[in-house]
C-alpha positions as CSV (number, residue, x, y, z in Angstrom):
1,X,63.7,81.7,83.2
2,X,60.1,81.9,82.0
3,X,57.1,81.1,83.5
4,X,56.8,77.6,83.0
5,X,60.1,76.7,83.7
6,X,60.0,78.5,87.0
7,X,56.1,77.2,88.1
8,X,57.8,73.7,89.0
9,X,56.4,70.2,88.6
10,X,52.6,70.1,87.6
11,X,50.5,67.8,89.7
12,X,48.9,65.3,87.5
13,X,46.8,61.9,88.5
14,X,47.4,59.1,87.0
15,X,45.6,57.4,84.4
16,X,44.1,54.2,85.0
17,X,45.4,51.2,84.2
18,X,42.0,50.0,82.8
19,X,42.5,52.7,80.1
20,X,46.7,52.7,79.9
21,X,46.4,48.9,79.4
22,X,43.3,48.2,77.9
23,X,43.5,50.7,75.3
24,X,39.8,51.3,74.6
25,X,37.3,53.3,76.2
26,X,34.0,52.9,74.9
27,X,31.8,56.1,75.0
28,X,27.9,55.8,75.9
29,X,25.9,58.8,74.6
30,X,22.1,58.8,75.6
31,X,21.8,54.8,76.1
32,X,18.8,53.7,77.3
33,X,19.2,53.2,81.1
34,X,16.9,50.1,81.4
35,X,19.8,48.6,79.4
36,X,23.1,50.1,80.7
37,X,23.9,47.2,83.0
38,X,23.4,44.8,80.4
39,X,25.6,46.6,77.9
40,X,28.1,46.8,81.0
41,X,28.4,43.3,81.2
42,X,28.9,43.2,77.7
43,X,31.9,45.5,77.4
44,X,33.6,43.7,80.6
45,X,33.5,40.3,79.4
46,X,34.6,41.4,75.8
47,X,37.8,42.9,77.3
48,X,36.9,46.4,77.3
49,X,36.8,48.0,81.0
50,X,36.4,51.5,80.7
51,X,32.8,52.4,80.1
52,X,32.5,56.7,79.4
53,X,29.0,58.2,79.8
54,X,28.0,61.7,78.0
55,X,26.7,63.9,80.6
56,X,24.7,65.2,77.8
57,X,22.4,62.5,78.1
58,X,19.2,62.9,80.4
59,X,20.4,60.0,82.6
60,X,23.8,60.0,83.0
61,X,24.1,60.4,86.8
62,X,22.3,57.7,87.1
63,X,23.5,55.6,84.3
64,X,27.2,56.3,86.0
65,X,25.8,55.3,90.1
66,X,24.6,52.2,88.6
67,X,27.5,50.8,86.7
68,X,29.5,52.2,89.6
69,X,27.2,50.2,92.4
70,X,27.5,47.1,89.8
71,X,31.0,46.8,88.5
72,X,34.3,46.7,90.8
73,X,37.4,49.8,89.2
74,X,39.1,47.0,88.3
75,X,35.8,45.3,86.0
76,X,34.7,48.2,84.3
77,X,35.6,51.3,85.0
78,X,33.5,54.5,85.0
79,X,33.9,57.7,84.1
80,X,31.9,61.1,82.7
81,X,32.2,62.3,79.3
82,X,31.0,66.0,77.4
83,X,32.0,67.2,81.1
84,X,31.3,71.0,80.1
85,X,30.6,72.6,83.7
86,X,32.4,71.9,86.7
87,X,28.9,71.3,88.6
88,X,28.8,68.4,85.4
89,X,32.3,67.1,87.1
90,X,30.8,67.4,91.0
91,X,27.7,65.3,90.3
92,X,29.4,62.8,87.9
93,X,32.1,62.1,90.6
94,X,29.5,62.4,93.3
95,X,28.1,59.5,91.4
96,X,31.1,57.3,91.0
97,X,32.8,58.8,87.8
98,X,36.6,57.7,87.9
99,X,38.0,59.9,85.4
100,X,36.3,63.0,83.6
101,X,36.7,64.0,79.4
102,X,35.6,67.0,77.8
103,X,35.3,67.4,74.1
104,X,37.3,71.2,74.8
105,X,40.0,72.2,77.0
106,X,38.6,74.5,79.8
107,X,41.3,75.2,82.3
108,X,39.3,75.2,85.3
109,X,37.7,72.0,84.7
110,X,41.2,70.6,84.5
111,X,42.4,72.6,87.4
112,X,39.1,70.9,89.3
113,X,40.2,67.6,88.5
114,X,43.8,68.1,89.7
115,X,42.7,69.1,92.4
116,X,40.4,66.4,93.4
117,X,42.6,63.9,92.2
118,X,40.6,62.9,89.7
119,X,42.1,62.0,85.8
120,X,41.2,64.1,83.2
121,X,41.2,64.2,79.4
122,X,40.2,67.3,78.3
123,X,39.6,67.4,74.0
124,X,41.9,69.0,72.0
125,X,42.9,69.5,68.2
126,X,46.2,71.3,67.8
127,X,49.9,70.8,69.0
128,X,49.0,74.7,70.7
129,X,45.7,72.8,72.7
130,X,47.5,69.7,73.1
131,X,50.1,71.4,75.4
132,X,48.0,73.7,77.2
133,X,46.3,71.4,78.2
134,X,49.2,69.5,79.4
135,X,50.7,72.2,80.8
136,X,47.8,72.8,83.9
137,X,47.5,68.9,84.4
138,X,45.8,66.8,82.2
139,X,46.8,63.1,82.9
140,X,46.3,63.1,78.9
141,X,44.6,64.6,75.8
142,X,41.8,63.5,74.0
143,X,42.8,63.9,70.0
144,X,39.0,65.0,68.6
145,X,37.7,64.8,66.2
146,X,40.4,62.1,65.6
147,X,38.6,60.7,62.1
148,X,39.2,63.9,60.4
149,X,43.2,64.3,60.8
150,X,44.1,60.0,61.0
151,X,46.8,58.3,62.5
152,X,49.6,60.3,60.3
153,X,48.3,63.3,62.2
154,X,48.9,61.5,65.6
155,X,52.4,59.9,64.7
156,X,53.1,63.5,63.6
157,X,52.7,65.1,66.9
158,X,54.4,62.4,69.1
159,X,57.7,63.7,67.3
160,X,57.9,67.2,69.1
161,X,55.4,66.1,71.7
162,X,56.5,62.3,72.5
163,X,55.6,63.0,76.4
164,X,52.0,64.0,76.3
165,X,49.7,60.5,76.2
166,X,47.0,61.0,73.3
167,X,43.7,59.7,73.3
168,X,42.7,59.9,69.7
169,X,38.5,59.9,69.4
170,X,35.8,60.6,66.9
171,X,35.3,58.6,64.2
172,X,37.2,55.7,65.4
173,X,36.2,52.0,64.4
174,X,37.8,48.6,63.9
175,X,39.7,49.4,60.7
176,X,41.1,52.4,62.0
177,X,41.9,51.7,65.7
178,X,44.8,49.9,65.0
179,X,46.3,52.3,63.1
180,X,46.0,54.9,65.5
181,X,47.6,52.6,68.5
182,X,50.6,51.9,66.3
183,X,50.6,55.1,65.3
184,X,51.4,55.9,69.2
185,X,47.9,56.3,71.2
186,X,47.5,55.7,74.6
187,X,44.2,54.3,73.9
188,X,41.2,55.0,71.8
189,X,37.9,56.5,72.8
190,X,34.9,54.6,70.4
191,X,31.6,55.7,70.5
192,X,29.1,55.4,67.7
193,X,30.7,52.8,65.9
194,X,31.0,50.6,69.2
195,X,27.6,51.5,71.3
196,X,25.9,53.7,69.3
197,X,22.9,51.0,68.6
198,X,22.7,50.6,72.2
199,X,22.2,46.5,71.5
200,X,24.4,44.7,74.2
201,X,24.2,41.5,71.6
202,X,26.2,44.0,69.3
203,X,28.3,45.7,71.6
204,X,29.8,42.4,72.7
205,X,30.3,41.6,69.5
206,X,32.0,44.3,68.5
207,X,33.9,44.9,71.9
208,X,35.0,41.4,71.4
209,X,36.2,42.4,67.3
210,X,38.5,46.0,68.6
211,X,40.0,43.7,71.3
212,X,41.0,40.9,69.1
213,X,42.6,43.7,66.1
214,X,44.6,45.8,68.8
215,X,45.7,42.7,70.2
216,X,46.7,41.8,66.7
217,X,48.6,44.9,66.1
218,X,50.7,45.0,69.1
């Protein structure tokens, strides 16, 4: 018997139905925190309720206790994203955070989620990555960068590796999203394309577009 047959079930939280049925999160990278409540709002009544901020931007402690003291799990819910450090994934939980991504797979930042009970989505690129990851408890993988393999790449891997929920991220936009959903993603994580201006006019806007095409293509 080898090893991972004989190291028994792995524990694994659960992912969020905000993310399992929604099937977007949107990704803030150094918004502006004046208006992070306001492009909050934006993404909840658009349809999109799980909200991502980059702890690579100066604020986004605070960015993620204010959403978190504003929005209700089931409104919008917030996580921490470019979680590099596991004193990134104390503070961003400390702060409300809901579920954690990393752009990498770093064991012990997994393990640190498992153990807190907290879902993780650690970034990964090949089938090798992919089941590491999922191996030591990743409640799923983040595909990045998504944009440069497509959604052939993605069907491709749920043939050997139908089990293992992919989050496909990185260049992902309107015209592709629904191509990677029926292509068999979880969900899709949209940054630039979807936030990136930091205008809550346009993020509702386009919130209100990616919900209306995956809704199209289911």
């Amino acid at each position: 018997m080898n090893s991972h047959q004989s190291a028994g079930p792995v524990s694994r939280p659960a992912i969020p139905p905000a993310i399992s049925q929604g099937r977007v999160i949107a990704i803030g990278r150094h918004l502006d925190i004046a208006s992070v409540l306001a492009i909050g709002e934006a993404l909840a009544t658009s349809g999109i309720h799980a909200f991502e901020l980059t702890m690579n931007s100066a604020s986004a402690v605070e960015a993620i206790a204010a959403l978190t003291a504003r929005f209700a799990p089931e409104e919008l819910l917030v996580g921490a994203g470019t979680v590099l450090e596991e004193s990134q994934a104390q503070a961003a939980v400390d702060a409300g955070a809901r579920f954690l991504v990393m752009p990498n797979f770093d064991p012990w930042i997994v393990g640190w989620a498992v153990r807190h009970e907290v879902p993780v989505f650690p970034g990964a690129f090949t089938p090798t990555e992919i089941l590491a990851a999922w191996r030591v408890g990743a409640s799923a993988v983040k595909l990045f960068p998504a944009s440069a393999v497509g959604p052939t790449f993605l069907r491709e891997l749920r043939g050997p590796l139908p089990q293992i929920p992919l989050i496909p991220t990185g260049g992902v936009t309107v015209e592709n999203a629904p191509a990677f959903i029926a292509a068999g993603a979880l969900a899709v994580g949209m940054g630039s394309w979807l936030t990136g201006g930091g205008d809550p006019a346009v993020i509702r806007e386009r919130a209100s577009a990616v919900v209306a095409a995956l809704a199209v293509s289911r």
